[in-house]
Biotite code that builds the C-alpha atoms (Angstrom):
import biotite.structure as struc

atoms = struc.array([
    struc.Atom([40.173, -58.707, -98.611], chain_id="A", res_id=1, res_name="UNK", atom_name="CA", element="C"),
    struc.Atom([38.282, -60.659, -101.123], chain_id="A", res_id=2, res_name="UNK", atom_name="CA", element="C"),
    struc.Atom([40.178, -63.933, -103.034], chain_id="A", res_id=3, res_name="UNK", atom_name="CA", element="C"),
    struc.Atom([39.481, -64.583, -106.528], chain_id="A", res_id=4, res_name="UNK", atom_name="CA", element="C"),
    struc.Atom([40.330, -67.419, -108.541], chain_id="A", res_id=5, res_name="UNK", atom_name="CA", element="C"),
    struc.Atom([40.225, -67.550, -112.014], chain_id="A", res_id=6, res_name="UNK", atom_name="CA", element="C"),
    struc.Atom([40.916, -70.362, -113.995], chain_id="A", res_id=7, res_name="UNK", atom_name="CA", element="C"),
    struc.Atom([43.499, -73.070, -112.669], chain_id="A", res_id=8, res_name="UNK", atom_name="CA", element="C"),
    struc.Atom([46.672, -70.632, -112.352], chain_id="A", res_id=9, res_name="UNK", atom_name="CA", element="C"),
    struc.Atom([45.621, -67.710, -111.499], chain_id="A", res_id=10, res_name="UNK", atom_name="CA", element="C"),
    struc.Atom([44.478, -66.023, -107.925], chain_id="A", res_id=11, res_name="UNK", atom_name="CA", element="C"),
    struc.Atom([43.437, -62.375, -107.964], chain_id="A", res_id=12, res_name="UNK", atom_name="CA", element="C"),
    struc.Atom([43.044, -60.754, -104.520], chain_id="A", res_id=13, res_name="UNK", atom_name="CA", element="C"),
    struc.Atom([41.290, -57.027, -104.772], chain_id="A", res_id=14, res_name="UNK", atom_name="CA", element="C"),
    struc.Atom([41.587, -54.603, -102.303], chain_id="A", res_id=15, res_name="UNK", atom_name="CA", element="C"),
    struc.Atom([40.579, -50.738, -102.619], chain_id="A", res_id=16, res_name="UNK", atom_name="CA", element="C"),
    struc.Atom([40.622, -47.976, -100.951], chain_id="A", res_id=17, res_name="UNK", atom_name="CA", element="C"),
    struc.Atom([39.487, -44.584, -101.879], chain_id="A", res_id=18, res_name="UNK", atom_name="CA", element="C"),
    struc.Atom([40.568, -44.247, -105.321], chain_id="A", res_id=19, res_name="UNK", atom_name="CA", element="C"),
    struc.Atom([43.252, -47.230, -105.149], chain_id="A", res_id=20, res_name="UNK", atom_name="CA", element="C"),
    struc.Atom([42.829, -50.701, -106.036], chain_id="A", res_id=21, res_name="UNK", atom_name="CA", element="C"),
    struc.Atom([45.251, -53.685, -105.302], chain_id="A", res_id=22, res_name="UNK", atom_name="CA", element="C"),
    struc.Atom([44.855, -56.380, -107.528], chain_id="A", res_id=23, res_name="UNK", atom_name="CA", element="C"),
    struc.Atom([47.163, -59.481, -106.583], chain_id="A", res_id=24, res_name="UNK", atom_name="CA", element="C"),
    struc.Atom([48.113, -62.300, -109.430], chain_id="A", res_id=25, res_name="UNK", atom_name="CA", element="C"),
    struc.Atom([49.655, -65.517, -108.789], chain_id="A", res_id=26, res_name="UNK", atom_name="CA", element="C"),
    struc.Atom([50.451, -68.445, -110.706], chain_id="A", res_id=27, res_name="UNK", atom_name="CA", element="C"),
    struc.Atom([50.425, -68.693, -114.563], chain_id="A", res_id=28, res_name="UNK", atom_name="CA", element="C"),
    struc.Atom([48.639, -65.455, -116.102], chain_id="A", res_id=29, res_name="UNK", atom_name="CA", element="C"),
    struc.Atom([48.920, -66.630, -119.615], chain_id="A", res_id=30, res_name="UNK", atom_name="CA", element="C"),
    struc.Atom([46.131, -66.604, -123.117], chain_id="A", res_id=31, res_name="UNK", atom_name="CA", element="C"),
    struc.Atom([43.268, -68.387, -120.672], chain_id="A", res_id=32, res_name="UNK", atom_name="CA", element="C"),
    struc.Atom([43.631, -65.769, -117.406], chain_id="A", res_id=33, res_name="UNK", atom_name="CA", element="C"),
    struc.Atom([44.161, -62.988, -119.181], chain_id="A", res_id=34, res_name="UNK", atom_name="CA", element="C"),
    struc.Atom([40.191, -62.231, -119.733], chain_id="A", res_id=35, res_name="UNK", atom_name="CA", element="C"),
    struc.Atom([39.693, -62.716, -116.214], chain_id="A", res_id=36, res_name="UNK", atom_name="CA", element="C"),
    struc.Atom([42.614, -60.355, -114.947], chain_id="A", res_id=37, res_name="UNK", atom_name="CA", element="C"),
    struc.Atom([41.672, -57.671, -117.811], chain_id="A", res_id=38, res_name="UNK", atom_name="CA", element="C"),
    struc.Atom([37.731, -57.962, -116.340], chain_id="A", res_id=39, res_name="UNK", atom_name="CA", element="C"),
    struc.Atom([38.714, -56.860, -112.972], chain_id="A", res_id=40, res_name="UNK", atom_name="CA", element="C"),
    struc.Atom([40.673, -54.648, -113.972], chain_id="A", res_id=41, res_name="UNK", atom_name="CA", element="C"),
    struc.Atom([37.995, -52.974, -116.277], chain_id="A", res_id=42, res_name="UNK", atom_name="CA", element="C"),
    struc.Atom([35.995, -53.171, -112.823], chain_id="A", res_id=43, res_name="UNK", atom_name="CA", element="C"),
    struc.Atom([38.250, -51.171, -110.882], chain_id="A", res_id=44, res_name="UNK", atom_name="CA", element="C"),
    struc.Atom([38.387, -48.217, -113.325], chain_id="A", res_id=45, res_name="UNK", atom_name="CA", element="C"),
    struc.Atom([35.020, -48.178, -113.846], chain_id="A", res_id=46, res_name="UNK", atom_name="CA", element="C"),
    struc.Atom([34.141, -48.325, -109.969], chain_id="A", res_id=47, res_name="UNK", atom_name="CA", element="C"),
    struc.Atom([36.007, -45.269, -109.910], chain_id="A", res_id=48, res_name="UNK", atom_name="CA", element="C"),
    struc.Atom([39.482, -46.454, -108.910], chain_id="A", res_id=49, res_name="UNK", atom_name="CA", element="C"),
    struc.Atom([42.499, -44.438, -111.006], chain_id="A", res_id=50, res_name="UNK", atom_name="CA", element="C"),
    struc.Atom([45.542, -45.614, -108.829], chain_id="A", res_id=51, res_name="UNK", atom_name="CA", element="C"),
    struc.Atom([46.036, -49.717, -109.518], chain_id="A", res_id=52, res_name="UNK", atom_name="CA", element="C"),
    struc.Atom([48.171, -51.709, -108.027], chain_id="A", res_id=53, res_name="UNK", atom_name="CA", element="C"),
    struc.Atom([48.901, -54.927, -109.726], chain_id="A", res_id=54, res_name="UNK", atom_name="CA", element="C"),
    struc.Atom([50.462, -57.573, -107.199], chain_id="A", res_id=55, res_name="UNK", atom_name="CA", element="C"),
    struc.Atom([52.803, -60.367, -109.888], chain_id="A", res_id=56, res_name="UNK", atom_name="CA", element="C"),
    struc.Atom([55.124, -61.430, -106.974], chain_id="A", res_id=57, res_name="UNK", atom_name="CA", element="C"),
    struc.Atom([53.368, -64.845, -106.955], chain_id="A", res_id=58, res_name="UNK", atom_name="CA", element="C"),
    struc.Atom([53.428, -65.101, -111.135], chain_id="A", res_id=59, res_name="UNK", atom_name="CA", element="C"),
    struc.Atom([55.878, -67.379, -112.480], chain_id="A", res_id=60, res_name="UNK", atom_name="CA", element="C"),
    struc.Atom([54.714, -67.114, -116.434], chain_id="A", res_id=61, res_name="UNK", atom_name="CA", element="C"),
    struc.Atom([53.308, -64.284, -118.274], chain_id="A", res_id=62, res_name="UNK", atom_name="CA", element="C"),
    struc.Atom([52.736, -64.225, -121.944], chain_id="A", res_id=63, res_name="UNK", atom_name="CA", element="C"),
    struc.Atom([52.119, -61.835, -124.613], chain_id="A", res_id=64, res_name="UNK", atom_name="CA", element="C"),
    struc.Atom([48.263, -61.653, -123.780], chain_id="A", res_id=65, res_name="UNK", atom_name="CA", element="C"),
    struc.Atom([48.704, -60.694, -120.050], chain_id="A", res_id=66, res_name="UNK", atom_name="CA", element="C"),
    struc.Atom([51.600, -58.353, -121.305], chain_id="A", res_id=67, res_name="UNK", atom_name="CA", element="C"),
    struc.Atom([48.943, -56.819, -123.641], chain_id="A", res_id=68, res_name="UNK", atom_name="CA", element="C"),
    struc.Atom([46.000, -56.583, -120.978], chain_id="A", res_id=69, res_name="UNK", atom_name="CA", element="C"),
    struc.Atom([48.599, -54.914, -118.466], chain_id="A", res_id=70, res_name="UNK", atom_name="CA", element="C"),
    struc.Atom([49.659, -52.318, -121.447], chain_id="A", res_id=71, res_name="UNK", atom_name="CA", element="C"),
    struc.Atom([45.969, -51.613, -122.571], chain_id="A", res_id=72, res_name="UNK", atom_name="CA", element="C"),
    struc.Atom([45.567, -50.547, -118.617], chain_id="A", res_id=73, res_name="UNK", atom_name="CA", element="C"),
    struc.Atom([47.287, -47.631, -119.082], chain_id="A", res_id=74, res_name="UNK", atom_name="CA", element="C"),
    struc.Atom([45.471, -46.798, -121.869], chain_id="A", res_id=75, res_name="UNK", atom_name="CA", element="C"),
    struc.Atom([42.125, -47.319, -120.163], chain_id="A", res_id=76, res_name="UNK", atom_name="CA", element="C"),
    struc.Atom([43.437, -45.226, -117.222], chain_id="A", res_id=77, res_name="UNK", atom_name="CA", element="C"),
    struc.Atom([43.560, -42.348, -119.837], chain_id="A", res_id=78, res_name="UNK", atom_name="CA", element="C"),
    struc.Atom([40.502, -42.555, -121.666], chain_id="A", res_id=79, res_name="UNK", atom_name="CA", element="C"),
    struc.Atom([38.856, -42.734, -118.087], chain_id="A", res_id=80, res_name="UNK", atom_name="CA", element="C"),
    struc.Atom([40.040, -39.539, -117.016], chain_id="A", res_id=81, res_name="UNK", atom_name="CA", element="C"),
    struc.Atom([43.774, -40.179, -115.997], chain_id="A", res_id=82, res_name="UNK", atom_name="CA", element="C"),
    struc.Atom([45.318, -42.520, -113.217], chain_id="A", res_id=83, res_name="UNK", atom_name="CA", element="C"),
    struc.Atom([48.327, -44.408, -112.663], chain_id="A", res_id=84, res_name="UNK", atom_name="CA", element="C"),
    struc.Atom([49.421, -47.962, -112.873], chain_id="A", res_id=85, res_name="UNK", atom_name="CA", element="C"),
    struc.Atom([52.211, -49.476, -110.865], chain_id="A", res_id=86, res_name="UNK", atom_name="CA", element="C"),
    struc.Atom([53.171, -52.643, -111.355], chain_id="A", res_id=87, res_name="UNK", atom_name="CA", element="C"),
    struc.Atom([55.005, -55.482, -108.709], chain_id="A", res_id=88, res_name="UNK", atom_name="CA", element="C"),
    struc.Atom([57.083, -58.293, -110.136], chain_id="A", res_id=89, res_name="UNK", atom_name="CA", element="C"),
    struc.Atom([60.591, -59.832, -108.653], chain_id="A", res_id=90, res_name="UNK", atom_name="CA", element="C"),
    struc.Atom([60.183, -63.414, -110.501], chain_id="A", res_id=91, res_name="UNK", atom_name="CA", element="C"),
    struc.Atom([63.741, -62.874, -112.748], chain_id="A", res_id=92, res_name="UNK", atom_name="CA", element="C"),
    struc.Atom([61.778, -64.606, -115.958], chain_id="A", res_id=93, res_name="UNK", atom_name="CA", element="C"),
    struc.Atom([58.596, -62.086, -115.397], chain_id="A", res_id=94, res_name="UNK", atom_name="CA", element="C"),
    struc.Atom([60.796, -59.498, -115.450], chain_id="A", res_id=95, res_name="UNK", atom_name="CA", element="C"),
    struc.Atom([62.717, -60.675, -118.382], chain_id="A", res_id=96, res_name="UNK", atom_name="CA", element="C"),
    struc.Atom([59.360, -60.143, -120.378], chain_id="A", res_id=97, res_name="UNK", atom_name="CA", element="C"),
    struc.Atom([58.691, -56.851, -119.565], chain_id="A", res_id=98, res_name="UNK", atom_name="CA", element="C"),
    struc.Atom([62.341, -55.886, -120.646], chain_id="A", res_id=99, res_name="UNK", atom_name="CA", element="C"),
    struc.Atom([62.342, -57.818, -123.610], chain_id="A", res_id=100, res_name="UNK", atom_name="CA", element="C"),
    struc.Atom([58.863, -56.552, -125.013], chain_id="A", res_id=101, res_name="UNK", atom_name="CA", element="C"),
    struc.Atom([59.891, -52.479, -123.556], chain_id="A", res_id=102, res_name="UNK", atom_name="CA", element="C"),
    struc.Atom([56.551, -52.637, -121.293], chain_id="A", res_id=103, res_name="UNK", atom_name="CA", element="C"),
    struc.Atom([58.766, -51.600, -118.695], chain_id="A", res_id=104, res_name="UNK", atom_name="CA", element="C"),
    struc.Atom([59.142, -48.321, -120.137], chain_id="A", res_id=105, res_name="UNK", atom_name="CA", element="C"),
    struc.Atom([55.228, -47.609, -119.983], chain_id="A", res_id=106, res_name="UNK", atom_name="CA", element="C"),
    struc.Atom([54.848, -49.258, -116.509], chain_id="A", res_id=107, res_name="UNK", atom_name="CA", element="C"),
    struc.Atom([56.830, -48.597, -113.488], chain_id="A", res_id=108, res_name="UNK", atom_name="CA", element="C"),
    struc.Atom([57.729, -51.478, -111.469], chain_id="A", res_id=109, res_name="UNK", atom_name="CA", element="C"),
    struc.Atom([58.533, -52.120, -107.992], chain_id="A", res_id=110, res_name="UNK", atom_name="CA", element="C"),
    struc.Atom([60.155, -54.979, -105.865], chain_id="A", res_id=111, res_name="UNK", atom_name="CA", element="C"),
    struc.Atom([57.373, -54.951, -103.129], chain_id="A", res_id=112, res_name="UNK", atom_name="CA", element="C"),
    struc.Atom([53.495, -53.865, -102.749], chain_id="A", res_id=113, res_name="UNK", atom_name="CA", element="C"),
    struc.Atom([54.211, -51.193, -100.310], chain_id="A", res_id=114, res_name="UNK", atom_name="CA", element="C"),
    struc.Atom([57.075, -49.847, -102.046], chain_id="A", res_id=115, res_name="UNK", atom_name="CA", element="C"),
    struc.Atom([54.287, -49.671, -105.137], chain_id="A", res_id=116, res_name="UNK", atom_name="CA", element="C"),
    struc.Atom([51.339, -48.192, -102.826], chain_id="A", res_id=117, res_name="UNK", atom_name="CA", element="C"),
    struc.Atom([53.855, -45.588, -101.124], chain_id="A", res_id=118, res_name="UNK", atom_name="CA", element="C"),
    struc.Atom([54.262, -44.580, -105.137], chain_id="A", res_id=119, res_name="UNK", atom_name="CA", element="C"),
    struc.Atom([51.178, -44.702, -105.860], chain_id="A", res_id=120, res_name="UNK", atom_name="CA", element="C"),
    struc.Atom([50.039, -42.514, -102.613], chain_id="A", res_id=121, res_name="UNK", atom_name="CA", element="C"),
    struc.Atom([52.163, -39.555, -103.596], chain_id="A", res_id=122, res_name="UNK", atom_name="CA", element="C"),
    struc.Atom([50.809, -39.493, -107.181], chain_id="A", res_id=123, res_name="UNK", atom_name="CA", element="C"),
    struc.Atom([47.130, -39.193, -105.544], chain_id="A", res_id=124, res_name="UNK", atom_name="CA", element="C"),
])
């Protein structure tokens, strides 16, 4: 596993296997992370990866730009041929976004990375 961090707030860990990529945010992913986190995400689906995992138990802020990157994923999933997104978050305010803005009806998300993975494995 590879460690990645981006700016001051934000860690991204990447693992992949096959076609599935686990990408792991912590801190605050906010207007100045969200060009890193959307890069490696464009990186995954273009190395080939269509099932993404993305890891926000450690995120305690997200803003409108992160919510915006995470949305345009799903797009990119589709214009690249299909794929899935799931989505971990248990941090009550994080969670609070993605009701408030109705992301969570896009996105699925999932109180743990394995619970998110298992999903994602039966979808491959």
């Amino acid at each position: 596993m590879r460690s990645f961090y981006i700016g001051d707030d934000l860690q991204v860990d990447h693992e992949a296997c096959e076609d599935l990529a686990v990408l792991v945010a912590g801190g605050e992913v906010d207007f100045e992370a969200s060009p890193q986190l959307r890069a490696h995400i464009v990186r995954a689906i273009r190395s080939g990866r269509r099932r993404l995992v993305l890891d926000l138990t450690d995120v305690t802020f997200i803003d409108s730009t992160a919510i915006g990157v995470i949305a345009g994923t799903v797009e990119r999933l589709d214009e690249a041929g299909g794929g899935s997104l799931a989505v971990v978050c248990t941090h009550e305010k994080v969670l609070q976004i993605f009701e408030i803005t109705g992301v969570d009806s896009v996105i699925t998300l999932h109180r743990s990375r394995d619970e998110a993975v298992s999903a994602l494995a039966l979808t491959g």
